[in-house]
One Martini backbone bead per residue (centre of mass of N, CA, C, O) as a GRO file, in nm:
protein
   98
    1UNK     BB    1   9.254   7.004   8.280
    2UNK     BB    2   8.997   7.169   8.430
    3UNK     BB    3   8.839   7.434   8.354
    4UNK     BB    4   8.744   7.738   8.485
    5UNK     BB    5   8.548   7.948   8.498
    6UNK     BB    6   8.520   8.306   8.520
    7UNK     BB    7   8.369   8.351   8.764
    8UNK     BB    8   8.551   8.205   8.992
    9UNK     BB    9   8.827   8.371   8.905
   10UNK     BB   10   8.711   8.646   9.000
   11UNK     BB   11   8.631   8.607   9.254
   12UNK     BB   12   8.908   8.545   9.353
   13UNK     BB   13   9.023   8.773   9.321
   14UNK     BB   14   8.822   9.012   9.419
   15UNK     BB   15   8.878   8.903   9.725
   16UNK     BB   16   9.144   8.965   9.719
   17UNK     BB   17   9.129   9.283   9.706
   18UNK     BB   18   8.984   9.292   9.983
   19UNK     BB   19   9.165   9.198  10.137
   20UNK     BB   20   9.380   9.383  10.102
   21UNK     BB   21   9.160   9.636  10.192
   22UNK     BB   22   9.185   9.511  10.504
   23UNK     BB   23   9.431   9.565  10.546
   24UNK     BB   24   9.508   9.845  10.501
   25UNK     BB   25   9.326   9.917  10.724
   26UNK     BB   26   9.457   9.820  10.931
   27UNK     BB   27   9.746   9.963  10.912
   28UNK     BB   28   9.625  10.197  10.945
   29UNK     BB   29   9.541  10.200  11.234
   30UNK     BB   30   9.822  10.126  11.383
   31UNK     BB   31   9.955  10.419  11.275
   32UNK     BB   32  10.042  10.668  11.242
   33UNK     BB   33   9.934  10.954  11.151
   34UNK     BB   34  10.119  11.036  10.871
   35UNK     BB   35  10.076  10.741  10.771
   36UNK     BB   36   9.751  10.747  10.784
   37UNK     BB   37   9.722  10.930  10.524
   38UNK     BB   38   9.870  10.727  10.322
   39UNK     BB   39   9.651  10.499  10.355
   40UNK     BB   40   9.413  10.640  10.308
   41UNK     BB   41   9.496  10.753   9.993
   42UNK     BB   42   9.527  10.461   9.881
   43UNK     BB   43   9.246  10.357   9.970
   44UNK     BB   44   9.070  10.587   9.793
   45UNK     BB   45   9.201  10.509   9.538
   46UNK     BB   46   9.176  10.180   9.541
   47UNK     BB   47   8.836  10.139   9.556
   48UNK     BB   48   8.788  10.271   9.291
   49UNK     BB   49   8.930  10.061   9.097
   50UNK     BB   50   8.825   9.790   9.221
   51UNK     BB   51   8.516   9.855   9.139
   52UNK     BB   52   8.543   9.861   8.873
   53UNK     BB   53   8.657   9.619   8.783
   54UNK     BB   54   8.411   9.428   8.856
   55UNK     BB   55   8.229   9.580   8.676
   56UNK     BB   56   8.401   9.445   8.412
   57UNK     BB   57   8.418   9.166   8.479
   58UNK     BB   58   8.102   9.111   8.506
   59UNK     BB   59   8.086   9.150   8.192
   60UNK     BB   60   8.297   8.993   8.054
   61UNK     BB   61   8.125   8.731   8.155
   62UNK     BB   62   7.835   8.793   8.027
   63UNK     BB   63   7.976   8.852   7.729
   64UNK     BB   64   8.080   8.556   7.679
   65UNK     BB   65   8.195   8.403   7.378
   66UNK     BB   66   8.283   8.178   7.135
   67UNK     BB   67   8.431   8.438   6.962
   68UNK     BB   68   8.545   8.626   7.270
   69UNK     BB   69   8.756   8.437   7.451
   70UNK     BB   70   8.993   8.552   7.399
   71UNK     BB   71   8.944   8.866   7.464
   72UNK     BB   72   8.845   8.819   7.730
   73UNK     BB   73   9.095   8.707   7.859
   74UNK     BB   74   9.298   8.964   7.798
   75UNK     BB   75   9.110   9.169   7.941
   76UNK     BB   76   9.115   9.012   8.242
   77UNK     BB   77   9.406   9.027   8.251
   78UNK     BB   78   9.449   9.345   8.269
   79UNK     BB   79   9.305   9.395   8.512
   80UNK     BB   80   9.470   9.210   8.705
   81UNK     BB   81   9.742   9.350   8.657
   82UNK     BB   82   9.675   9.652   8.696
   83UNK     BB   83   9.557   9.595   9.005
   84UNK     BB   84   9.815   9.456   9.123
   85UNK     BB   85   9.995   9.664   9.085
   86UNK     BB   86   9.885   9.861   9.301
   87UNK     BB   87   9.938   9.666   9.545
   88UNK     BB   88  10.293   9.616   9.466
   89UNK     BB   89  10.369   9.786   9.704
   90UNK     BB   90  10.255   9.658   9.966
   91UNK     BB   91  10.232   9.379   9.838
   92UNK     BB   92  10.286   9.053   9.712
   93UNK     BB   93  10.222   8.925   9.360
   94UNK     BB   94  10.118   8.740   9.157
   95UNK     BB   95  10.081   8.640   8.847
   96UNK     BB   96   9.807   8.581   8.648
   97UNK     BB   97   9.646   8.292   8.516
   98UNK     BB   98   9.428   8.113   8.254
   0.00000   0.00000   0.00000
């Protein structure tokens, strides 16, 4: 089996993490007012790391050498856990393999 860049496993994930924070926000509008407080603040918490993470993301891919691919790899896997971990109060994600 052919392996993929990561920049295209990134991308695909990093669209993942948007797509979720879409929907949060559909859930938000439709929600009565108490309710859309905790998902405003859901919501606040969660843009900006998912913002972090992305641009943590396309380091680690423009710095990847045949060096540094385990730590790349790793480094990646932590990130996407990470941020998996925040969405999975919300919704259910698998754990994601590279």
């Amino acid at each position: 089996m052919k392996s993929r860049p990561y920049k295209d496993i990134i991308d695909e994930k990093t669209d993942e993490w948007l797509q979720h924070l879409e929907e949060l926000q559909k859930q938000m509008e439709k929600a009565s007012p108490d309710i859309k407080n905790k998902f405003d603040t859901k919501i606040d918490q969660l843009k900006p790391l998912v913002d972090s993470a992305i641009v943590q993301l396309r380091n680690l891919d423009e710095q990847e050498s045949a060096d540094t691919t385990l730590e790349t790899k790793k480094r990646i896997l932590e990130i996407f856990s990470s941020i998996d971990q925040c969405f999975s109060e919300n919704q259910k994600t698998s754990p994601f393999m590279l």
